[in-house]
C-alpha positions in Angstrom: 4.2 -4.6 -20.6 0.3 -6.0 -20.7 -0.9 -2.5 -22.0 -2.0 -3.4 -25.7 -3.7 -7.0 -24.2 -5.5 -4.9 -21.3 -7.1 -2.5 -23.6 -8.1 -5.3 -25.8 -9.6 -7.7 -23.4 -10.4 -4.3 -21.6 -12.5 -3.2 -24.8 -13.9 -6.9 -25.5 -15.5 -7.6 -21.7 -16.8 -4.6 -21.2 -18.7 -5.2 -24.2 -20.5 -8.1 -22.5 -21.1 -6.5 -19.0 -23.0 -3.3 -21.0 -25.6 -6.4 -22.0 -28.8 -7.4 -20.0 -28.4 -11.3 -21.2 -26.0 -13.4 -23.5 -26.7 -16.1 -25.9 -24.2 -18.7 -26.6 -23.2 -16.5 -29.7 -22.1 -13.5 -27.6 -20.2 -15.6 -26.0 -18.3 -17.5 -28.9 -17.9 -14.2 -30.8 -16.3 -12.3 -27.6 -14.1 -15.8 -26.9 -12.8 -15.2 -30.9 -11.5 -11.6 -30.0 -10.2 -12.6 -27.0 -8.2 -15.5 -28.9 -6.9 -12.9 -31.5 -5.9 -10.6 -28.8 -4.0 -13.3 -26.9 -2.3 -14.2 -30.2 -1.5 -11.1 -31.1 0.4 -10.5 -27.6 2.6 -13.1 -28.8 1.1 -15.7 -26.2 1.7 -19.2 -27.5 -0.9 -21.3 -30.3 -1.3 -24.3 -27.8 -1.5 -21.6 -24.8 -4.0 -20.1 -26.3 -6.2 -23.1 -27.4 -6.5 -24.6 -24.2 -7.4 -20.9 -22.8 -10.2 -20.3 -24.8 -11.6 -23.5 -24.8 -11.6 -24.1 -21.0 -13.0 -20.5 -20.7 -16.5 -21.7 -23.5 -16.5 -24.9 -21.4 -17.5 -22.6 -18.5 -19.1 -19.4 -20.2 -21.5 -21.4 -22.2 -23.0 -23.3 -18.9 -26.5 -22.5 -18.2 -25.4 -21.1 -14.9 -23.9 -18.4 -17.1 -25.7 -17.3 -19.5 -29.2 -17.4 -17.3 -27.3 -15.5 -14.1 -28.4 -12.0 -12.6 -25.2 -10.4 -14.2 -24.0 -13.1 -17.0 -21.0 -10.7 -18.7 -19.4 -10.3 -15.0 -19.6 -13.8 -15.0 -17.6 -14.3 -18.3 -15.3 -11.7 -16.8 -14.4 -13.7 -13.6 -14.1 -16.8 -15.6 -11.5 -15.1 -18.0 -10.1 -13.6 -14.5 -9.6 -17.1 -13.0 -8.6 -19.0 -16.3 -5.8 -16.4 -16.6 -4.8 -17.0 -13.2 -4.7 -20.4 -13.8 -2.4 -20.1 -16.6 -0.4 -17.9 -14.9 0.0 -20.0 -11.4 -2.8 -20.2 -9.0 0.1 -18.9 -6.9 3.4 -16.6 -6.3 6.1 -19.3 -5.4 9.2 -17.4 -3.7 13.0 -18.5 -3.8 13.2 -21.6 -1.9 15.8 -20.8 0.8 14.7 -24.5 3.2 18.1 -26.3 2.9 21.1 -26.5 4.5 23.8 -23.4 4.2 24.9 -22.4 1.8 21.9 -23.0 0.0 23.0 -22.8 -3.9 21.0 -21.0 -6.4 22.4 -21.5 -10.0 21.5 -18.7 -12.3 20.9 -20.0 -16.4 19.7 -18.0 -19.6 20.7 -17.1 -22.7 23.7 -13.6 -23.2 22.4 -10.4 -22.6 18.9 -11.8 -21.2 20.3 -9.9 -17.9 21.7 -13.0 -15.7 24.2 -11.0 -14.2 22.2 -7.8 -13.1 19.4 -10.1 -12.2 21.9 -12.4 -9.8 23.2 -8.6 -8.3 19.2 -7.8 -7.7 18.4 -11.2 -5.8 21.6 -10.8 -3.9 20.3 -7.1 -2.8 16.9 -8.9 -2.2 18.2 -11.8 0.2 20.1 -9.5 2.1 18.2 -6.5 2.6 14.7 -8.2 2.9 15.5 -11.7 4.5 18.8 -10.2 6.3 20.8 -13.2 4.6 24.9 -13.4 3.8 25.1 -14.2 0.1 28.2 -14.8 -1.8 28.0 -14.4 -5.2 30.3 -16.3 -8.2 30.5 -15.5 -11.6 31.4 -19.1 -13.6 30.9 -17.0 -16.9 34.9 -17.3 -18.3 34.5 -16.4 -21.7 32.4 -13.1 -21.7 35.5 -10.4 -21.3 35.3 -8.8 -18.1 31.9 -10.5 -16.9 33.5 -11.9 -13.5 34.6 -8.2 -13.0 31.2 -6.9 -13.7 30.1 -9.4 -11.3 32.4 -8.1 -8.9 31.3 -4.1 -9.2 28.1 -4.8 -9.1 28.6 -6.6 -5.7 31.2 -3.8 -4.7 27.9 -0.8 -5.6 25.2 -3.2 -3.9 27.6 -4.1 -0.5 27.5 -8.0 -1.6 30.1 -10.4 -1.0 31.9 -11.4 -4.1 34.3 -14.6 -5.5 37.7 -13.4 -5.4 38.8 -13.6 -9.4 41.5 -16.2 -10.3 42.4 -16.5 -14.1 42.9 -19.7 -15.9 40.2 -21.8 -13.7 37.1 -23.8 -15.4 33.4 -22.8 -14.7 33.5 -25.6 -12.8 36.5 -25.9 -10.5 34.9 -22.0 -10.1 31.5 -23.4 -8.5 33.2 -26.1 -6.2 35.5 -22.9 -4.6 32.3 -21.0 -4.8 30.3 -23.4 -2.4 33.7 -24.0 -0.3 34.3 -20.6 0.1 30.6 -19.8 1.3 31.3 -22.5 4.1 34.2 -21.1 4.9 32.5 -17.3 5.3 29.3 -18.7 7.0 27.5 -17.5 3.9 23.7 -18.3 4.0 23.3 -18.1 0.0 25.4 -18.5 -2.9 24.4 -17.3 -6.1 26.2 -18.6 -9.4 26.4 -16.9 -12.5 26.9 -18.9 -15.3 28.1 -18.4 -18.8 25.6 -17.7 -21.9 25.3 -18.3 -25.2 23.7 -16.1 -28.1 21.7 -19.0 -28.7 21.1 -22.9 -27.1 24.4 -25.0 -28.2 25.3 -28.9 -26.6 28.3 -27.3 -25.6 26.7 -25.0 -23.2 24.6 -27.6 -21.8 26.7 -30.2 -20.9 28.8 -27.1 -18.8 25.4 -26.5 -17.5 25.0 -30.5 -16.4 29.0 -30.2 -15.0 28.3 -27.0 -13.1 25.1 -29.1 -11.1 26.6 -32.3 -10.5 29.2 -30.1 -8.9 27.6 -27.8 -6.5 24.1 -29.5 -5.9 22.1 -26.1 -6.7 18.8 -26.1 -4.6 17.5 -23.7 -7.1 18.3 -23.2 -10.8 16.4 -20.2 -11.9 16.1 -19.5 -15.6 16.5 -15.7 -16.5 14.7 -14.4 -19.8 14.0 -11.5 -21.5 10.4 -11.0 -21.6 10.7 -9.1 -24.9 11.8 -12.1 -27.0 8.3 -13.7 -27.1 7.5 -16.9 -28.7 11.5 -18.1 -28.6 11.5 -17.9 -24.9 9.0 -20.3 -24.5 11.4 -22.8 -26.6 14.3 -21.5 -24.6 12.5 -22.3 -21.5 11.5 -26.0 -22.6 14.8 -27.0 -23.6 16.4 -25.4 -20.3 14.2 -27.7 -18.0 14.8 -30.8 -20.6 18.7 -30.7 -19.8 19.2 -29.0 -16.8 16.2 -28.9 -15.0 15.0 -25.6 -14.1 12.9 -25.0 -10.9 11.9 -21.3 -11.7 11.8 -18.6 -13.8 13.3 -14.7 -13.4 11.4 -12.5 -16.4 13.6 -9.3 -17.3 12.6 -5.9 -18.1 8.8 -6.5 -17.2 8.7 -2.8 -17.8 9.4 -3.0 -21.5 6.9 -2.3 -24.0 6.5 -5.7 -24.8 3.6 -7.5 -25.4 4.0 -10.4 -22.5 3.3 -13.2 -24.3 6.0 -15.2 -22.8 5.6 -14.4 -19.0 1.7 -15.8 -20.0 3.4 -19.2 -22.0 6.1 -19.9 -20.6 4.3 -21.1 -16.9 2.0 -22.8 -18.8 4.4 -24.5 -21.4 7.0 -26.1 -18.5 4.8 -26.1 -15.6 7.6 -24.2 -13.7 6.5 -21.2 -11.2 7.6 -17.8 -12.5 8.9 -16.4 -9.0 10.7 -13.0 -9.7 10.1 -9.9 -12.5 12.7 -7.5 -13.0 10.7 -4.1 -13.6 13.4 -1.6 -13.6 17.2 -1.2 -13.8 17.5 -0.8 -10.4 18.9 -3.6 -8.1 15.7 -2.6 -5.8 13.9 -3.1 -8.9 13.0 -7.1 -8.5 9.6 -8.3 -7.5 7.9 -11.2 -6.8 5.5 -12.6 -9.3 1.9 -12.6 -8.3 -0.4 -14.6 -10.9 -4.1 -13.0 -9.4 -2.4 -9.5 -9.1 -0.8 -9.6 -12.7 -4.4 -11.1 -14.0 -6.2 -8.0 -12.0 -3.9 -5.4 -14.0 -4.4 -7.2 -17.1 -8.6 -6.9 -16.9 -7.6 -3.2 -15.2 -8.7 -4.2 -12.2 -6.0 -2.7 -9.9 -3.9 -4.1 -7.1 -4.2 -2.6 -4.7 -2.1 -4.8 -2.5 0.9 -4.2 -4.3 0.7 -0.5 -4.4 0.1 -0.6 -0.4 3.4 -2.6 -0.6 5.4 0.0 -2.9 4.2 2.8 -0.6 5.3 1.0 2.5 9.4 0.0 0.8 9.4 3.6 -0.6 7.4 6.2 2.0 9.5 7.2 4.7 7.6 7.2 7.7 9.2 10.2 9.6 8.3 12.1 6.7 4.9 11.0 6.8 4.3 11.2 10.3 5.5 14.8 10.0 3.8 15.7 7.4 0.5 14.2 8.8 0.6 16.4 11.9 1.3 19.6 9.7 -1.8 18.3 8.1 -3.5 18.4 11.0 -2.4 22.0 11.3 -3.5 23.0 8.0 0.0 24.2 6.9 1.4 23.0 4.1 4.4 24.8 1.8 6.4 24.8 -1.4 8.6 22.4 0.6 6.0 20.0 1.4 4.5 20.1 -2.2 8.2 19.0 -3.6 8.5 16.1 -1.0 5.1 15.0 -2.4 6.2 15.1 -5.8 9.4 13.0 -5.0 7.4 10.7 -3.2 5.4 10.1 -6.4 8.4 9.7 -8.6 9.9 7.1 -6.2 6.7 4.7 -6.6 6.5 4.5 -10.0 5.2 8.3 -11.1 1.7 8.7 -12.2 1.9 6.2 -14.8 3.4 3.7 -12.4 0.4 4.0 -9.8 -2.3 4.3 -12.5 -1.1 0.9 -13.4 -1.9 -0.5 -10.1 -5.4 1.4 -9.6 -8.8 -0.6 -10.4 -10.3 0.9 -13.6 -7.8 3.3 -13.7 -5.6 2.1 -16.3 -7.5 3.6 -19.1 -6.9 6.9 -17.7 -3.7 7.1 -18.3 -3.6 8.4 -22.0 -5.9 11.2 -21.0 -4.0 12.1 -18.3 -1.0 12.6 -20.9 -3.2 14.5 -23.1 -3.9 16.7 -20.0 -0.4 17.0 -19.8 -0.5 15.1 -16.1 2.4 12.7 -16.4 5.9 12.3 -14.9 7.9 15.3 -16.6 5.5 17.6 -15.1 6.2 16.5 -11.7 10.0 17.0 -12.8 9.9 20.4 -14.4 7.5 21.2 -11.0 10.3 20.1 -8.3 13.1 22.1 -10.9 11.0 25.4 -9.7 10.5 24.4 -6.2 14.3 23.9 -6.2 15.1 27.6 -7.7 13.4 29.1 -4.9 15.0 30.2 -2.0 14.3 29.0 1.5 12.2 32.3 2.4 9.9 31.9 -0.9 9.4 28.3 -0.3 8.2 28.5 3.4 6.4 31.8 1.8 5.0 31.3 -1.8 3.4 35.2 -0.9 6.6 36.6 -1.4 7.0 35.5 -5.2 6.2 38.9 -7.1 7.2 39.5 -10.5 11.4 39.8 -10.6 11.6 37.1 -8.4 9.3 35.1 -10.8 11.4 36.2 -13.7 15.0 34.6 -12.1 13.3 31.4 -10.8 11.9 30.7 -14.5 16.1 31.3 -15.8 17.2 28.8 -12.8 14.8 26.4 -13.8 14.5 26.8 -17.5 10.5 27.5 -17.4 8.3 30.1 -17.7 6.4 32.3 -15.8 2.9 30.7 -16.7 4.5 27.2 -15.6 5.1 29.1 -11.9 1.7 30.4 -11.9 0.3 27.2 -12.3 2.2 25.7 -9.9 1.3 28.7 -7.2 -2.3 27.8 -8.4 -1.6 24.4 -7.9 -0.4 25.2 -4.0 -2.8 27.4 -3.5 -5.6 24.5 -4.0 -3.7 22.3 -1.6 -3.1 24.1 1.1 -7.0 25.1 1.3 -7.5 21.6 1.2 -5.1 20.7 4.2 -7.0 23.6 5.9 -10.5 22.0 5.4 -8.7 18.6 6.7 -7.1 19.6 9.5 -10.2 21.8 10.8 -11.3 22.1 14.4 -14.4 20.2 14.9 -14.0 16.0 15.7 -10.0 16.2 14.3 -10.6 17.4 11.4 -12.1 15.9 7.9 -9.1 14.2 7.3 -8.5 12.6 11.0 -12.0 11.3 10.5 -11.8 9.7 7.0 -8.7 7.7 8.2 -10.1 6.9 11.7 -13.1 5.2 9.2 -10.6 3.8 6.9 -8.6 1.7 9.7 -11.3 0.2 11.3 -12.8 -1.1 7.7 -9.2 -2.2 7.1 -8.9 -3.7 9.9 -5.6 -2.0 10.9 -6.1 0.1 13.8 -4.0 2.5 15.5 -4.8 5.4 13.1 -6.3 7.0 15.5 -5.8 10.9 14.3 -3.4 12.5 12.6 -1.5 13.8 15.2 -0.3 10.2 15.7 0.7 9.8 12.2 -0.3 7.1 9.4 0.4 3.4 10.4 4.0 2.0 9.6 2.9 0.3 6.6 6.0 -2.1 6.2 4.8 -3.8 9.6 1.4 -4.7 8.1 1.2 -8.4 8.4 0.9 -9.8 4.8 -1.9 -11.5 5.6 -3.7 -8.1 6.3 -2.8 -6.4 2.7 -4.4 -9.8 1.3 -7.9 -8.9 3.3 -7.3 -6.0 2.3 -7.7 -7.3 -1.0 -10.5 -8.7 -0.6 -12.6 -6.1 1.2 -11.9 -3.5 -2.1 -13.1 -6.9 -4.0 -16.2 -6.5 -1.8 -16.6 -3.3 -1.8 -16.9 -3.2 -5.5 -13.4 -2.1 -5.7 -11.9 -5.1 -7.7 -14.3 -4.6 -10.9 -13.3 -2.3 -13.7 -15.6 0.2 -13.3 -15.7 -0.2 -9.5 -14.1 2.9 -8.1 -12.0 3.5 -5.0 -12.3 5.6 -1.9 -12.4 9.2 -2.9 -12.8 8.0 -6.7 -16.6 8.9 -6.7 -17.1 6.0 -9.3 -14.8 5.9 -12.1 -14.6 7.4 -15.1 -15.0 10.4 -13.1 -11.8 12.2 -14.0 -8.8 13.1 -11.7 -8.2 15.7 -9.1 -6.4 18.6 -10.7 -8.2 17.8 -13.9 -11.4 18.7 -11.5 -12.7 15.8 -10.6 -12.0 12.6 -7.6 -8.8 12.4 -6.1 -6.6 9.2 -6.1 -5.9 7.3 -3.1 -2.4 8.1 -2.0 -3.0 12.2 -3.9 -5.5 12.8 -1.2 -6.6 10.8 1.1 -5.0 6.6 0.9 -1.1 6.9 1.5 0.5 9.1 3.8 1.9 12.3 2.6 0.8 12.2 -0.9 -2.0 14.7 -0.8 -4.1 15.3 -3.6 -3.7 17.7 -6.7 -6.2 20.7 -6.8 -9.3 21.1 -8.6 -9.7 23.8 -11.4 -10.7 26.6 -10.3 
């Protein structure tokens, strides 16, 4: 989504931090890209103004321009101004009311109300362990309420029961009755859209909330349609009232101008992205995490939290005493590669690591990216049990009919073998005899620094990282910040500095592809 507006800004501030000292002219002329760049991500005129102009009332200060290392200051001031525009902070679904507490779902057709109602639903019940009930008021869309009602049926959520010939409203009163009735916790209701904002639509909109009290009304919009869903959202919260926003398809190749206008424009928190198709696909907005990706600085905190919803931790622990062992197989290579795909693939993580999101083209040039890791399990998967516990056994014939089965090549295997072959040297080195081994040591030193204990060896297994106290991820946070880990440029543990390359391309391994999340070790070097 912020790709073309991080390699701008990217390009523009690290102009500035190259410099020894900055005159006022430096900084006007980087403030002019920086307001082109912005504008041509679609972020709103107005938006923008006030942006660049609180960011020279600060940069230009004497404290600025005369400091040890002036173009990191402009870079934190553009950090925190973007923040600010953004939300100073994540605001989550209110659920403090009295059950059923009512959220009322709004938008425009097709900006994905009724996927994004199914994904909260999921959310509520699978994170917060909360009944929801879930309506869909939309009678004029053919076959909406029995969307409504599949979707509900595929995520295990409590539907309305459908009755034909009643109003959007008399629809909502049943709704709330019938969530008393079931000892329902939440009701979400899906209302009707338009292709575009009419008066009939609104006063239905006004009806539905006199009628069932929402505690929430949450606009949904597509975060592709740009400079129209900052009008959308002003005239939503002008008759209805909104009291948050849901941005869809966040992992579009749009250019986010609206996710950066739209909290500024109606002063209403943005509190869920939709990033995927998926109903586990929905995450909370985070304004300093999205503002750190956008000046490629990482988070690091949200890829801890994707590794702890998508690792499984039996796996891990398993895999961390075979570590320990130094054995490692075909097997163990193709969990690894699934694990990857399940948090995003390469690109995915990139995103998420500090400096590292420049990297990414060259890693597609290198031909690292997502299909490789398919095309890679295909062969693992055409093997037979015996040659994947015993790559040894793969001679020529049996090369020959694995390359058929998964419709590659020989060289492909051979790389893959050579691939192994790296790794598995690797887990020897790490699980060595000595003091537990290199790798027991590095994440002994790790979770002490973190803070998070119990790590104690591999034997034991990596920590269950969906019991890490929130507040822990944020230190977290804050000691990479520290640590020099926050700052384009900075590098990360087992990074060596950045740009430095990637393991497998010969050079530093990523966190979680050798050394940061369990049982994703790290991709060989050349040899």
């Amino acid at each position: 989504m912020f790709e073309n507006l991080q390699d701008r800004l990217g390009s523009i501030l690290n102009g500035l931090t190259g410099r020894g000292a900055l005159t006022e002219a430096d900084v006007s002329a980087a403030l002019r890209e920086v307001r082109r760049a912005l504008l041509e991500a679609d972020v709103a005129l107005d938006v923008v103004r006030s942006f660049t102009d609180r960011v020279r009332e600060k940069a230009v200060g004497a404290a600025v321009l005369k400091s040890i290392k002036p173009g990191q200051m402009v870079v934190k001031i553009v950090h925190d101004e973007l923040v600010e525009m953004l939300g100073t902070e994540g605001v989550s679904i209110d659920l403090h009311a009295a059950a059923p507490v009512v959220i009322m779902m709004v938008g425009l057709q097709g900006s994905g109300k009724t996927t994004t109602t199914a994904k909260i639903a999921h959310r509520l019940s699978t994170r917060d362990k909360k009944k929801v009930l879930m309506a869909s008021l939309d009678t004029r869309r053919p076959a909406a309420q029995e969307q409504l009602r599949q979707l509900g049926a595929q995520a295990n959520i409590d539907t309305l029961p459908i009755i034909s010939g009643q109003s959007p409203t008399d629809i909502a009163t049943r709704a709330v009755q019938a969530a008393k009735l079931g000892g329902h916790d939440v009701v979400i209701l899906d209302t009707a859209g338009r292709t575009h904002i009419d008066e009939p639509l609104m006063l239905e909109m006004a009806d539905i909330k006199k009628k069932s009290n929402p505690h929430e009304i949450l606009l949904v919009a597509d975060s592709l349609t740009g400079q129209d869903a900052v009008n959308l959202a002003r005239n939503f919260d002008e008759r209805v009232g909104i009291t948050g926003l849901v941005l869809t398809r966040m992992d579009g190749d749009g250019r986010g101008g609206a996710a950066l206008s739209m909290r500024a424009v109606t002063g209403k928190p943005i509190k869920l992205i939709g990033v995927g198709e998926k109903m586990s696909e929905l995450e909370e907005f985070h304004p300093r995490r999205i503002a750190d990706r956008i000046l490629g600085m990482g988070d690091i905190v949200s890829l801890v939290e994707r590794a702890a919803e998508n690792i499984d931790a039996e796996k891990a622990a398993a895999m961390a005493e075979k570590m320990a062992k130094g054995k490692f197989d075909l097997n163990d290579l193709a969990d690894q590669l699934a694990q990857m795909k399940k948090m995003g693939g390469m690109g995915g993580i990139m995103g998420l690591m500090p400096g590292m999101a420049g990297m990414k083209d060259k890693m597609a040039a290198a031909g690292l990216d997502d299909r490789l890791f398919g095309r890679q399990i295909a062969i693992i998967q055409s093997m037979t049990r015996a040659e994947r516990a015993n790559p040894d056994l793969l001679k020529h014939s049996r090369k020959k009919r694995i390359a058929a089965g998964s419709g590659t090549d020989a060289a492909a295997i051979n790389k893959l073998l050579k691939m192994h072959r790296g790794m598995a040297d690797m887990m020897k080195a790490m699980g060595g005899k000595g003091k537990g081994g290199i790798m027991k040591q590095m994440m002994g030193g790790l979770a002490g620094k973190m803070g998070l204990g119990g790590m104690g060896g591999m034997g034991g297994g990596m920590p269950d990282l969906s019991n890490i106290d929130p507040r822990q991820l944020e230190a977290l946070q804050k000691q990479a910040e520290a640590a020099g880990l926050g700052k384009p440029g900075g590098g990360m543990p087992g990074l060596g500095g950045l740009p430095g390359g990637l393991s497998g391309l010969g050079g530093a391994k990523l966190p979680g592809l050798g050394g940061g999340f369990p049982g994703l070790p790290g991709l060989p070097k050349k040899k």
